[in-house]
MARKETI-215032 format. One record per residue (C-alpha): residue in one letter; x, y, z; chain. Coordinates in nm, 4 decimals, padded with zeros to 6 digits. Layout:
// MARKETI-215032
+----+----------+----------+----------+----+
! aa !     east !    north !       up ! ch !
+----+----------+----------+----------+----+
!  A !        X !        Y !        Z !  A !
...
+----+----------+----------+----------+----+
***
This chain:
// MARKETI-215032
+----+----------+----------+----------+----+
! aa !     east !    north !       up ! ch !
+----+----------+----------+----------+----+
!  X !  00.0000 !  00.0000 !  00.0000 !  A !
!  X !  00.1350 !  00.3149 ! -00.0701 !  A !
!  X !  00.1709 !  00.6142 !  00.1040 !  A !
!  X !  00.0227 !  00.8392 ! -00.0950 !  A !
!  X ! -00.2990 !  00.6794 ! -00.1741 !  A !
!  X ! -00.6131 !  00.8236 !  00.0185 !  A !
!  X ! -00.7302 !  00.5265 !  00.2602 !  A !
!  X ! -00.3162 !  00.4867 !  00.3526 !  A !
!  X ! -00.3551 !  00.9152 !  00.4408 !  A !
!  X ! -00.6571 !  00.8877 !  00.6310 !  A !
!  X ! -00.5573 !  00.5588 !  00.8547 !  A !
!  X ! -00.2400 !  00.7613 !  00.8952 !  A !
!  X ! -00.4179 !  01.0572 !  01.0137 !  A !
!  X ! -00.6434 !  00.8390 !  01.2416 !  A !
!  X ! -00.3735 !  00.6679 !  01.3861 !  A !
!  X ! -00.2048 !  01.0239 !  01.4652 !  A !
!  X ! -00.4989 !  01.1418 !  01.5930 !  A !
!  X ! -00.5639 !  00.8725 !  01.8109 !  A !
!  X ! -00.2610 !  00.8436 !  01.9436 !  A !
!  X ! -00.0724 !  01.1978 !  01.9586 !  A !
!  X ! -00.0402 !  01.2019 !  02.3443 !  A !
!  X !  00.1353 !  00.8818 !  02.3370 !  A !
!  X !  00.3249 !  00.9428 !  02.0264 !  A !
!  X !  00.4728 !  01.2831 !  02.1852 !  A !
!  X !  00.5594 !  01.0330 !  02.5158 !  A !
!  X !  00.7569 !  00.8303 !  02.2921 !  A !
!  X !  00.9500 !  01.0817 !  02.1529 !  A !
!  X !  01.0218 !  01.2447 !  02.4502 !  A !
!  X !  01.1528 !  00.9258 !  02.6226 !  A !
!  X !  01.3289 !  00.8665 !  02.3288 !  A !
!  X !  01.5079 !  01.2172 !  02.3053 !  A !
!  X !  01.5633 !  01.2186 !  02.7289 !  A !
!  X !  01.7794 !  00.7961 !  02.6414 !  A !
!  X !  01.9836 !  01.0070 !  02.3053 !  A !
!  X !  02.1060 !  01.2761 !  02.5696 !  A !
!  X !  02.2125 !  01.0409 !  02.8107 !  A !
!  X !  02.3992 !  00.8110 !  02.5393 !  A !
!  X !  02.7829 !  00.7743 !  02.6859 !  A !
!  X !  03.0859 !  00.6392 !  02.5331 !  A !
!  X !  03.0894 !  00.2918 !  02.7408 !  A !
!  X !  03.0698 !  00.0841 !  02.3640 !  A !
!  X !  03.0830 ! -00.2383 !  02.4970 !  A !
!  X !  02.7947 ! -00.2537 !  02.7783 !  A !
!  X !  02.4731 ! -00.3836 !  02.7254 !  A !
!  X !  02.2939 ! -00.2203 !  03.0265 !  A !
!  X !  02.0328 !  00.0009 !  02.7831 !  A !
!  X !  02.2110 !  00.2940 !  02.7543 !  A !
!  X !  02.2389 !  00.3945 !  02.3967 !  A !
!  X !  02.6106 !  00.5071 !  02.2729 !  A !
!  X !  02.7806 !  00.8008 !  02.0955 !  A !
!  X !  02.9043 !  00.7260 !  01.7516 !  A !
!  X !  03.2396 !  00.6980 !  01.7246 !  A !
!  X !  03.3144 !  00.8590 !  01.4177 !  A !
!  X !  03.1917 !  01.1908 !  01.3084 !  A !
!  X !  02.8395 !  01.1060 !  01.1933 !  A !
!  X !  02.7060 !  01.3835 !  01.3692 !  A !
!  X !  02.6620 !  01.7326 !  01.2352 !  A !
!  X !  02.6175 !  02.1173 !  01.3357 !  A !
!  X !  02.6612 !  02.2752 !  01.0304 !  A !
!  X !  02.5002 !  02.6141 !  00.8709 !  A !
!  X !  02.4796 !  02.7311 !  00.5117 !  A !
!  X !  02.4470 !  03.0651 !  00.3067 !  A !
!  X !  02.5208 !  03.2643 ! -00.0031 !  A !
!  X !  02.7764 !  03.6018 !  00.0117 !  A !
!  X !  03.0531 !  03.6874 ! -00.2096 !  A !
!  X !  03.3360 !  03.5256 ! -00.1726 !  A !
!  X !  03.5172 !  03.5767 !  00.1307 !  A !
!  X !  03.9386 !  03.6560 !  00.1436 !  A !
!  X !  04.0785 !  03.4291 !  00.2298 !  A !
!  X !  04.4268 !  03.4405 !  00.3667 !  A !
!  X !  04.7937 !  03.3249 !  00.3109 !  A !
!  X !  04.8798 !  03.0247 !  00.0689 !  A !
!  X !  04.5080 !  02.8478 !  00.1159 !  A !
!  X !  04.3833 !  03.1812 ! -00.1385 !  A !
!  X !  04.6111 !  03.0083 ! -00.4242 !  A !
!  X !  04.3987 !  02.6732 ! -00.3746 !  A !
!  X !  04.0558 !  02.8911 ! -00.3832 !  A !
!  X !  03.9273 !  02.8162 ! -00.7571 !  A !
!  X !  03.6788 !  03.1260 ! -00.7480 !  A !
!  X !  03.7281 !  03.5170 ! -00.8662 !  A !
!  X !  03.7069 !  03.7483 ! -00.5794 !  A !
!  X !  03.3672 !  03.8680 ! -00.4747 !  A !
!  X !  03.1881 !  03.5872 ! -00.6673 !  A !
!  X !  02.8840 !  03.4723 ! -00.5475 !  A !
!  X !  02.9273 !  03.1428 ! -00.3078 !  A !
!  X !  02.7534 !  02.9385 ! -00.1235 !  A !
!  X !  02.9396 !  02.8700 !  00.1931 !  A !
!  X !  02.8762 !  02.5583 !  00.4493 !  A !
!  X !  03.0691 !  02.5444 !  00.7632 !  A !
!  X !  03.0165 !  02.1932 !  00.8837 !  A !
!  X !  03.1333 !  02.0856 !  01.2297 !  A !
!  X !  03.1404 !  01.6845 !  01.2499 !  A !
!  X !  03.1685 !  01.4762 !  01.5561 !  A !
!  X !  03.1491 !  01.1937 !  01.7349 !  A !
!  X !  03.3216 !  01.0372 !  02.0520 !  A !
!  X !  03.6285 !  00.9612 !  01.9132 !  A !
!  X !  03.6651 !  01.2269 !  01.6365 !  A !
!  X !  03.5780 !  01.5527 !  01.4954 !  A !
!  X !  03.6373 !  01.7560 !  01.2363 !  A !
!  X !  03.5890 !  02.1750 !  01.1590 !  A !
!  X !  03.4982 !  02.1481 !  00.7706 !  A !
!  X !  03.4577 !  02.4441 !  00.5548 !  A !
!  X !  03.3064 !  02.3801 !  00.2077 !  A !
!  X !  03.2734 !  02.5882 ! -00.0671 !  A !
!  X !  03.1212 !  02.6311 ! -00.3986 !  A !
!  X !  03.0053 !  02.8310 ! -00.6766 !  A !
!  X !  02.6348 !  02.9121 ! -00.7556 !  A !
!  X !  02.6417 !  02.9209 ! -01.0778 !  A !
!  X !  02.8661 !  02.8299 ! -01.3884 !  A !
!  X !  03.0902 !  02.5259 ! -01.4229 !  A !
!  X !  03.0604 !  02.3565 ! -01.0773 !  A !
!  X !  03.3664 !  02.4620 ! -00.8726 !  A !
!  X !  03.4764 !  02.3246 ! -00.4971 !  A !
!  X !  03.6832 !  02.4345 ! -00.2212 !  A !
!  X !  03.7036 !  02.2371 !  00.1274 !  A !
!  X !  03.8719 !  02.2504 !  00.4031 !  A !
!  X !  03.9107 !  02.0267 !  00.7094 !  A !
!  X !  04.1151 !  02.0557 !  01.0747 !  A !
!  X !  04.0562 !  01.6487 !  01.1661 !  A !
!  X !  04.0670 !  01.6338 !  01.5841 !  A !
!  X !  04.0458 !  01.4390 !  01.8413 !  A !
!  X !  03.7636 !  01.5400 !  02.0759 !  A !
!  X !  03.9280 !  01.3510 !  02.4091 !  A !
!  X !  04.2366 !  01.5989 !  02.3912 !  A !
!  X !  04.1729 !  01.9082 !  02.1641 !  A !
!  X !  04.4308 !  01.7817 !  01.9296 !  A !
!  X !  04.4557 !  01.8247 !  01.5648 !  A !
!  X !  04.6086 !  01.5041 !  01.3455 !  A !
!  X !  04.8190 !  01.6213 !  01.0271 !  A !
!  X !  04.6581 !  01.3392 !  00.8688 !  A !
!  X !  04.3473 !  01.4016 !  00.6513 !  A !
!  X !  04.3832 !  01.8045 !  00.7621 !  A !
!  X !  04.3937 !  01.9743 !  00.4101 !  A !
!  X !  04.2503 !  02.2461 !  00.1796 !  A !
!  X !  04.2091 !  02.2566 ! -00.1365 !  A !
!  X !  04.0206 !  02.2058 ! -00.4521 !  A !
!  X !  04.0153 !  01.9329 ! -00.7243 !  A !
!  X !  04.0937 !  02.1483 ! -00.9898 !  A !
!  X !  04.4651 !  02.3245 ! -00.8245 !  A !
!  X !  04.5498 !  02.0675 ! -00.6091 !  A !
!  X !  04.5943 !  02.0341 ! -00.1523 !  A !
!  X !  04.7605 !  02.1372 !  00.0760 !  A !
!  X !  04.8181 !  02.0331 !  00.4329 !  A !
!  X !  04.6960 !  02.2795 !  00.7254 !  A !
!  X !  04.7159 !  02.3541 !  01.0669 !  A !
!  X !  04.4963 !  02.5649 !  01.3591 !  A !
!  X !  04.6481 !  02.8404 !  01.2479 !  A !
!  X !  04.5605 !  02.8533 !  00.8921 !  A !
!  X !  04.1911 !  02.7086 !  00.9523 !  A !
!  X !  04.1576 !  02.9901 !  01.2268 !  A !
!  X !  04.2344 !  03.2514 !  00.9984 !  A !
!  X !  04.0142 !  03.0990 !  00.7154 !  A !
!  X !  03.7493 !  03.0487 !  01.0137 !  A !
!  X !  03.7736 !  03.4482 !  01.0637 !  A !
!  X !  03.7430 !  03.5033 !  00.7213 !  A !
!  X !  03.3795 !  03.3131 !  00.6134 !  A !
!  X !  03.2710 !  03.4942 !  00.9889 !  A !
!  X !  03.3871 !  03.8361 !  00.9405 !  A !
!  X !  03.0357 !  03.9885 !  00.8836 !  A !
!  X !  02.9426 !  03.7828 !  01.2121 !  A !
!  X !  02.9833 !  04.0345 !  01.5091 !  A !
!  X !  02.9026 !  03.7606 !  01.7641 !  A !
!  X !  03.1349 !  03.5714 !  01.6763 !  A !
!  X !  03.3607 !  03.8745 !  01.5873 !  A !
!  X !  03.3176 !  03.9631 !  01.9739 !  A !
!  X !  03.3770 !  03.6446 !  02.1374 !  A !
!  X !  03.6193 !  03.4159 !  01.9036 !  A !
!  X !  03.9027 !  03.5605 !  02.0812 !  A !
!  X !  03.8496 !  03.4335 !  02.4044 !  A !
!  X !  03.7290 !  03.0886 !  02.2632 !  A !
!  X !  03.9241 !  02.7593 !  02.1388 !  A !
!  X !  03.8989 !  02.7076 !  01.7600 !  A !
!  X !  03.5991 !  02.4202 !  01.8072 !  A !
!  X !  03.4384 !  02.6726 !  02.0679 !  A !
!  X !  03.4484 !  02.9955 !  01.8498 !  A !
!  X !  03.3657 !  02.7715 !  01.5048 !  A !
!  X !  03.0492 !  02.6215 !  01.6348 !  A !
!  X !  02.9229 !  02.9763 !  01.8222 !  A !
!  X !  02.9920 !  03.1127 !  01.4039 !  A !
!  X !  02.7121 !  02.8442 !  01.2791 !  A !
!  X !  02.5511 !  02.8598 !  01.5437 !  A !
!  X !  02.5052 !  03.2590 !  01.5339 !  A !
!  X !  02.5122 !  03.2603 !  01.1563 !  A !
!  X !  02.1277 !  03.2327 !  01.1180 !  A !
!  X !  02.1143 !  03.5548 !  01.2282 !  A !
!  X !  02.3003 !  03.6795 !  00.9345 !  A !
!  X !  02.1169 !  03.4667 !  00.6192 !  A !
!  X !  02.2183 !  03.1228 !  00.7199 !  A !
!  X !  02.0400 !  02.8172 !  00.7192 !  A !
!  X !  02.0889 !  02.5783 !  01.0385 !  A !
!  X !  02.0947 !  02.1820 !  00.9656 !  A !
!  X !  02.1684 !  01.8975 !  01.2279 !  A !
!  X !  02.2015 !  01.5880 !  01.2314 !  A !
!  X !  02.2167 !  01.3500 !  01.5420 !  A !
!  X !  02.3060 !  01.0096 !  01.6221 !  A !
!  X !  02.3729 !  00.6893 !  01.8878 !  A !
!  X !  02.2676 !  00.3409 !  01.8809 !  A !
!  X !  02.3837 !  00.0386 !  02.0063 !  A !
!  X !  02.5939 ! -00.1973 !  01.8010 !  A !
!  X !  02.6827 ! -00.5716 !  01.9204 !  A !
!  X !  02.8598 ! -00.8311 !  01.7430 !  A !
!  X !  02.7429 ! -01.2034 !  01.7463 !  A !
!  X !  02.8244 ! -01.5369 !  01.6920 !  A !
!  X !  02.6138 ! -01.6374 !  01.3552 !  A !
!  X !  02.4323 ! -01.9604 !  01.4273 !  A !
!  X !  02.4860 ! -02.0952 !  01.1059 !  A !
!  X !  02.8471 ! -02.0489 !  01.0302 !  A !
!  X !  02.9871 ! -01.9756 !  01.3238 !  A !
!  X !  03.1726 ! -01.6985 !  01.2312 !  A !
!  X !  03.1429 ! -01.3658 !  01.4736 !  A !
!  X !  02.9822 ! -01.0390 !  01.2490 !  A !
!  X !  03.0747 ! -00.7066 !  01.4572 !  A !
!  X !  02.7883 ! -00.5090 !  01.3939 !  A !
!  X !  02.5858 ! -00.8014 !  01.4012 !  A !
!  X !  02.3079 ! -00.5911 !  01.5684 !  A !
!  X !  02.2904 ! -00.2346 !  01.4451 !  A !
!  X !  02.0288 !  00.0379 !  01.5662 !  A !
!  X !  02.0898 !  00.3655 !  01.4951 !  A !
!  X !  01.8101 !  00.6506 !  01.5955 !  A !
!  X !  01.8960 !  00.9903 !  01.4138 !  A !
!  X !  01.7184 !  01.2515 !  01.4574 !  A !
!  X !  01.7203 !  01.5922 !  01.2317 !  A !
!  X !  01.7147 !  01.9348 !  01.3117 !  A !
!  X !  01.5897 !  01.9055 !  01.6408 !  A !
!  X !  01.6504 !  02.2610 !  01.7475 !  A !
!  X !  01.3343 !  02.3510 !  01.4505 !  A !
!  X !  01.5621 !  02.6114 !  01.3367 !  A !
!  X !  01.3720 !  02.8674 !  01.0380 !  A !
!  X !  01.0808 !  02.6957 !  01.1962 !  A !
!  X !  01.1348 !  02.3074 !  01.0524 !  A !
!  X !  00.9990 !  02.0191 !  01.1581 !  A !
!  X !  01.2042 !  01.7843 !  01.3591 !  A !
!  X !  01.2345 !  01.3796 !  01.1778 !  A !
!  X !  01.3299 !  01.1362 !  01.4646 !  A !
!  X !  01.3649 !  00.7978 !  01.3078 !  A !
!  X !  01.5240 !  00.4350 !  01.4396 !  A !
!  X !  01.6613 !  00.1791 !  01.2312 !  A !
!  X !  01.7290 ! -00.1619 !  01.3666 !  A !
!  X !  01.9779 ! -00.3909 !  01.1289 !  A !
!  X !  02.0173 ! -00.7744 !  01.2040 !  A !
!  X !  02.2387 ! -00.9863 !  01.0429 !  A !
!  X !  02.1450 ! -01.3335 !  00.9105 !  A !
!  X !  02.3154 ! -01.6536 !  00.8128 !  A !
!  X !  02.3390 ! -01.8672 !  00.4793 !  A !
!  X !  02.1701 ! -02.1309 !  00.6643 !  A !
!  X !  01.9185 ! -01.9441 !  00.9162 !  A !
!  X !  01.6497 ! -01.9419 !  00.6184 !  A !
!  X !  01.6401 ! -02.1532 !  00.3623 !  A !
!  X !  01.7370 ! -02.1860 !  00.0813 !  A !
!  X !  02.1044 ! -02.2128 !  00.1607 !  A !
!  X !  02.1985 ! -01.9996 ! -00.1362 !  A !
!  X !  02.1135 ! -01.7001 ! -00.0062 !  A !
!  X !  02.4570 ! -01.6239 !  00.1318 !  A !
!  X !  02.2612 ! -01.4750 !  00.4394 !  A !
!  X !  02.1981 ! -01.0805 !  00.4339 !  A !
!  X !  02.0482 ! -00.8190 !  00.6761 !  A !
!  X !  01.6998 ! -00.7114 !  00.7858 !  A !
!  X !  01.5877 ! -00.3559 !  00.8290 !  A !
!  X !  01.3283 ! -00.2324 !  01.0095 !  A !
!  X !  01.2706 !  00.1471 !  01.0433 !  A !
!  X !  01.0336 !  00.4065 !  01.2547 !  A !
!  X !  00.9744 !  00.7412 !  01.1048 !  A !
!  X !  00.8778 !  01.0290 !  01.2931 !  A !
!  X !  00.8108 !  01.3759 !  01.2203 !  A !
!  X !  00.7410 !  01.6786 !  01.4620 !  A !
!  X !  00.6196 !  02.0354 !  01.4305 !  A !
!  X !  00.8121 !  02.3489 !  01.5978 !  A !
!  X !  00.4514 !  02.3489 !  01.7602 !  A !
!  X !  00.4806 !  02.0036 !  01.9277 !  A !
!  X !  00.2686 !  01.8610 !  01.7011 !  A !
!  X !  00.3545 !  01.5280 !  01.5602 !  A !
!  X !  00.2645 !  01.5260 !  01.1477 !  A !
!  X !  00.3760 !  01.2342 !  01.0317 !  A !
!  X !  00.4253 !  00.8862 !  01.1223 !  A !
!  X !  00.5876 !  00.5790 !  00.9007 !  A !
!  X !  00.7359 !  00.2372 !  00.9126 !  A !
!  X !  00.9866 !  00.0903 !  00.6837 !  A !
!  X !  01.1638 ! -00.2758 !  00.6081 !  A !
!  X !  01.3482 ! -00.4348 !  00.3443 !  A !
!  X !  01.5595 ! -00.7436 !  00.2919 !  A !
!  X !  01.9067 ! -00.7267 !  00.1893 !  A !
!  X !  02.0899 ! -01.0786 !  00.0414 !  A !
!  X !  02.4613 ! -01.0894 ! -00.0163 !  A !
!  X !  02.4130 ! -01.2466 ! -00.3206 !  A !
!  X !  02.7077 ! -01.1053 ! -00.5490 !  A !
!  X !  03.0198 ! -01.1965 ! -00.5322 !  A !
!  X !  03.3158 ! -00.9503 ! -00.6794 !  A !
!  X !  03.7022 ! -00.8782 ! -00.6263 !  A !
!  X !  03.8537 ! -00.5821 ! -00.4192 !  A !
!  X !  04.1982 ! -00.4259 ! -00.3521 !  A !
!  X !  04.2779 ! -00.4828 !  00.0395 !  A !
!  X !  04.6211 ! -00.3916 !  00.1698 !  A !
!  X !  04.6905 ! -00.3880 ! -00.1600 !  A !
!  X !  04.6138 ! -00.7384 ! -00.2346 !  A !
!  X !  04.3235 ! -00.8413 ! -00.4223 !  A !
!  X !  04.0064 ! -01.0107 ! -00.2183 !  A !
!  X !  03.7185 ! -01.1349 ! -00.2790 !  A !
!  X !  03.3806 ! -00.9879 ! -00.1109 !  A !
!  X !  03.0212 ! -01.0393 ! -00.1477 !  A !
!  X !  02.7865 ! -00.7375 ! -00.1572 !  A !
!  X !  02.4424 ! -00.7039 ! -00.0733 !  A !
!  X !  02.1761 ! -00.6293 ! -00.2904 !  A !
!  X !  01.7844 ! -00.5279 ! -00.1418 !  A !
!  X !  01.5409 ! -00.8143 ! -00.2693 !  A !
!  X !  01.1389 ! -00.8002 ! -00.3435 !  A !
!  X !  01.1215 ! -01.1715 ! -00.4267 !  A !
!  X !  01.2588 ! -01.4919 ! -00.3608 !  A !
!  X !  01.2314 ! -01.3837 ! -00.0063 !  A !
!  X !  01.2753 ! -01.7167 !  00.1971 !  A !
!  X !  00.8850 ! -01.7734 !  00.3891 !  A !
!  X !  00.9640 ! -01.7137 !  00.7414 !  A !
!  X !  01.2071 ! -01.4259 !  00.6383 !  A !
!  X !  00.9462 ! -01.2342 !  00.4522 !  A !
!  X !  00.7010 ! -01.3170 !  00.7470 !  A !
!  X !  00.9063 ! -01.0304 !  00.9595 !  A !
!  X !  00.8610 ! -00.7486 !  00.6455 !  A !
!  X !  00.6467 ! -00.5189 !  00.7131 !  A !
!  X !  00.2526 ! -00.5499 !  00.5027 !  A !
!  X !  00.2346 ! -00.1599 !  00.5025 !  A !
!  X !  00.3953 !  00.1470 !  00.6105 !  A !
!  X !  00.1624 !  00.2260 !  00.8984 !  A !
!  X !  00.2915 !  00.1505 !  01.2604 !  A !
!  X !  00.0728 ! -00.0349 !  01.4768 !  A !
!  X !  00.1325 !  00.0265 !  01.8886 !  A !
!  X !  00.2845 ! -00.3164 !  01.8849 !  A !
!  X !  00.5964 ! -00.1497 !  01.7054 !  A !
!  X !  00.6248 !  00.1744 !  01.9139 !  A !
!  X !  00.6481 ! -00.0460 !  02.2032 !  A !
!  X !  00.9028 ! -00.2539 !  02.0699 !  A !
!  X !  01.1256 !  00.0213 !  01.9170 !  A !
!  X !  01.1058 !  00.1751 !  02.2657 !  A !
!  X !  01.2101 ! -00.1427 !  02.4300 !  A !
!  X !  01.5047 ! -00.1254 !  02.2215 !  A !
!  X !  01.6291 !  00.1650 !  02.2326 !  A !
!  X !  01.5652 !  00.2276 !  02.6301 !  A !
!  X !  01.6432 ! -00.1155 !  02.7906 !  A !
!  X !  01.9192 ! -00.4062 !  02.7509 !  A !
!  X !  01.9195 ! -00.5951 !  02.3895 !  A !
!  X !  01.8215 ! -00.9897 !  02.4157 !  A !
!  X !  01.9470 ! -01.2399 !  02.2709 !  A !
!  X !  01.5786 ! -01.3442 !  02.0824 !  A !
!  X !  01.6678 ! -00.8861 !  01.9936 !  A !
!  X !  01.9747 ! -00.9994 !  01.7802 !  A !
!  X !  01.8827 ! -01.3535 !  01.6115 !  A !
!  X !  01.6048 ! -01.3522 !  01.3706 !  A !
!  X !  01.5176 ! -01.7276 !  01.4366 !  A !
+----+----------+----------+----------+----+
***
């Protein structure tokens, strides 16, 4: 059944109507177990964890003339000066890394690029030399320091007197993410992105053979902080791992299940839109890859409408509207200790 057609809209609407005071519980349970997510990866005591790379974002974008930028990073900026950019200044992170990312490009014409990225480690304030460049495709990279992505920070934030007025006293992360942060008030658009999950590796049942991310779930949520007045989408997706042999027949090479929860709120509180998702995934192709420089062979997975094995497809959702069975057991997930009937599928 899909989505757009007028009986799906109006069971939707129903459903939402029926149960919005439960709905906005939810979320708000949900939201309270994301801020409390630590860095403890390997516990299974409910708490969900931070990411540990930098799959989260605080990032802002806008249009202005080019800014000037300064030193030896102006010879690696493919624009004319004054020409009309579009600027994002992205700040990654996760529990284990983070990055200050400035990215660049041209509005109209041939598509040009400029980037730049400081790669640190959140734990000590430390920058790595490694992957820390600017640069463009078309005239080449250079490596970078604090220095020269402080000065290039001050530059795209020059017309930004709060920032202007309190970089100073701030550490580069600090002063970068008050500058996206404050930017809105000066054209910008705001954008977040959020994440933590839990991930657990298993033993597979059929081959024996241990899968780290075995169990995946993953809740994102997107610009929670409504900013220009935009809904908030919170949404959970669980991926398990199966065997070659946990479903027959044994050809399948085994795959992954998704399931997903969708969730959308208003600035207003309001929830507007509710959805569930699932798909099956075989690793059914087989193809060759350079590893360590040595060529391996890897099988890739490839999402499937038919020759679904039975008792697989039995666990695929019929439509995409949730029923309170799966709010409860998305909740259980994310908010209490995984089981071991949570990570195998049979």
């Amino acid at each position: 059944m899909s989505p757009e057609l007028p009986d799906f809209k109006t069971a939707k609407d129903a459903f939402l109507s029926e149960h919005q005071k439960d709905l906005t519980r939810f979320l708000d349970v949900i939201h309270t177990h994301f801020d409390r997510a630590n860095d403890e990866m390997e516990n299974n005591d409910g708490q969900l964890r931070k990411p540990l790379n930098d799959e989260n974002l605080f990032a802002c974008q806008w249009r202005a003339p080019l800014p000037h930028m300064p030193g030896i990073i102006a010879s690696y900026v493919p624009f004319k000066p004054d020409e009309l950019v579009e600027i994002h200044a992205r700040y990654r992170y996760g529990s284990g890394s983070s990055m200050v990312n400035i990215w660049i490009n041209n509005v109209g014409g041939e598509f040009k690029t400029f980037a730049l990225g400081l790669i640190i480690d959140p734990r000590t304030g430390h920058f790595s030399e490694f992957g820390s460049n600017a640069g463009s495709d078309k005239l080449g990279h250079i490596r970078v320091n604090p220095q020269d992505v402080q000065t290039a920070v001050d530059a795209i934030f020059a017309n930004n007197s709060t920032y202007q007025e309190a970089a100073k006293m701030l550490g580069l992360v600090d002063a970068f993410r008050l500058g996206v942060g404050s930017q809105v008030d000066y054209g910008a658009e705001l954008y977040t992105v959020e994440h933590a999950g839990k991930v657990f590796g298993a033993r597979s049942k059929s081959s024996r053979k241990t899968i780290l991310n075995y169990f995946n779930l993953n809740v994102m949520i997107l610009d929670r902080l409504h900013p220009h007045n935009k809904p908030s989408e919170t949404e959970i997706v669980l991926r398990r791992n199966f065997g070659a042999l946990d479903f027959p027949p044994e050809e399948i090479f085994g795959g992954i299940l998704e399931q997903s929860l969708r969730i959308v709120k208003n600035p207003d509180g309001r929830i507007t839109d509710i959805s569930r998702n699932s798909s099956v995934n075989f690793a059914n192709e087989l193809t060759s890859t350079q590893i360590n420089g040595q060529e391996s062979m890897v099988l890739l997975y490839n999402k499937s409408v038919k020759n679904i094995p039975q008792q697989l497809a039995a666990l695929l959702y019929p439509n995409p509207l949730p029923t309170t069975k799966d709010i409860h057991f998305f909740g259980r997930l994310v908010t209490r200790p995984i089981q071991r009937e949570d990570i195998y599928l049979n």
